[in-house]
ZAKOL-431478 format. One record per residue (C-alpha): x, y, z; chain. Coordinates in steps of 0.5 Angstrom, whole numbers. Layout:
BEGIN
((X Y Z) A)
...
END
This chain:
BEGIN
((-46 42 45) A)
((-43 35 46) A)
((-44 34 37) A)
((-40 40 37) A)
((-34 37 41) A)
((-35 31 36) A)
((-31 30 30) A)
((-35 28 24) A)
((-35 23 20) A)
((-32 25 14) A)
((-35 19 9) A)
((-30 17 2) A)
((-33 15 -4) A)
((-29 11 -9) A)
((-31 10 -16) A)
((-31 4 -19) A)
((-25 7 -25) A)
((-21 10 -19) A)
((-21 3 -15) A)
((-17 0 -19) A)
((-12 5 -18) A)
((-6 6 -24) A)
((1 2 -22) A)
((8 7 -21) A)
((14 5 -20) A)
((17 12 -21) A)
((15 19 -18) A)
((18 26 -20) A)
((16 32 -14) A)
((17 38 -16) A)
((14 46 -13) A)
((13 52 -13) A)
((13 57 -7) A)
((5 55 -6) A)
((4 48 -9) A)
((7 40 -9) A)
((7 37 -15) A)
((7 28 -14) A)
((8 26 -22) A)
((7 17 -21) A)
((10 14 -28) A)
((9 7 -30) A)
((16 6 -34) A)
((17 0 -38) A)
((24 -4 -37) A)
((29 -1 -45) A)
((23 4 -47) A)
((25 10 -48) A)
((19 13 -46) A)
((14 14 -40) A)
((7 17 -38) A)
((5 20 -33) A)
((0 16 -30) A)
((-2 20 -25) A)
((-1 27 -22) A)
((-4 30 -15) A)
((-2 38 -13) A)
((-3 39 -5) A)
((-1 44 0) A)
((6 45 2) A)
((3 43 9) A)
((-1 37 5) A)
((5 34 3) A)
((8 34 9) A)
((3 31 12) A)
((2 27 7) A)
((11 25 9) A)
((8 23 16) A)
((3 19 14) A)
((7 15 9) A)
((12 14 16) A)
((7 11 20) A)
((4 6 15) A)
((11 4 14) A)
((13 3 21) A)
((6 -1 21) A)
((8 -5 15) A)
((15 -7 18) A)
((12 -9 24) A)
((8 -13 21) A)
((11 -16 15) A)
((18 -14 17) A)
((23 -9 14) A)
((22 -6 7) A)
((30 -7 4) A)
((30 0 0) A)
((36 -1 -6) A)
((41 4 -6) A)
((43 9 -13) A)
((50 4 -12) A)
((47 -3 -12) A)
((40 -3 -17) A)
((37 -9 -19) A)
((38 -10 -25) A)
((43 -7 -31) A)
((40 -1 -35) A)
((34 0 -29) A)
((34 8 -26) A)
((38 7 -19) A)
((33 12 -15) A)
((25 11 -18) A)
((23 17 -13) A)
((27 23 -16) A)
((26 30 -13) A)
((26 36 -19) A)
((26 42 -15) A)
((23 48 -17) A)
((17 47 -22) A)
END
C-alpha cells in the first residue's frame, strides 16, 4: 500500500534532433475557449519575413501552470545570476527591432 502513496517516477526521453532545441526570439500566444497556442519565431534583424520555429498547443490550465513554473525559474535564475533587465515597448534595443518580442493575439 505504501507504492500507492509514492509518486512515479515519470521517465523523459529527448531525442537527439529535439535536444538541439530551435532559438526564438519572438512568441505569438493565442486561444480558444479550450486551447493555448505557443507560436516560438526565430526573426531576422531587416527581413520582412519570419517562420514559426515551433508551435506547442496546451490546456488552458497547462499553460497556466506552464506561467507559474516559467516564474519560479525566473526568481532561481536572478538568485543566482542576478536581475534579468527586460526592455520596455519605449526603449528597444536597437533602431528597426520589434519593441515586444512576447506579443499576445487574442483569440485564435
Amino acid at each position: 500500500m505504501e507504492n500507492n502513496n509514492k509518486q512515479q517516477e515519470l521517465k523523459i526521453e529527448v531525442t537527439p534532433e529535439i535536444a538541439q532545441g530551435n532559438y526564438a526570439n519572438l512568441a505569438v500566444i493565442s486561444h480558444t475557449p479550450n486551447e493555448v497556442f505557443i507560436d516560438f519565431i526565430a526573426m531576422v534583424p531587416n527581413m520582412q519575413q519570419a517562420r514559426v520555429q515551433s508551435r506547442i498547443i496546451m490546456t488552458p490550465e497547462n499553460a497556466k501552470n506552464l506561467l507559474f513554473a516559467l516564474g519560479d525559474n525566473i526568481k532561481k535564475y536572478e538568485a543566482a545570476f542576478g536581475e534579468i533587465k527586460p526592455r520596455t515597448p519605449k526603449a528597444p534595443a536597437n533602431p528597426g527591432e520589434i519593441r515586444n518580442p512576447f506579443m499576445t493575439g487574442g483569440k485564435a
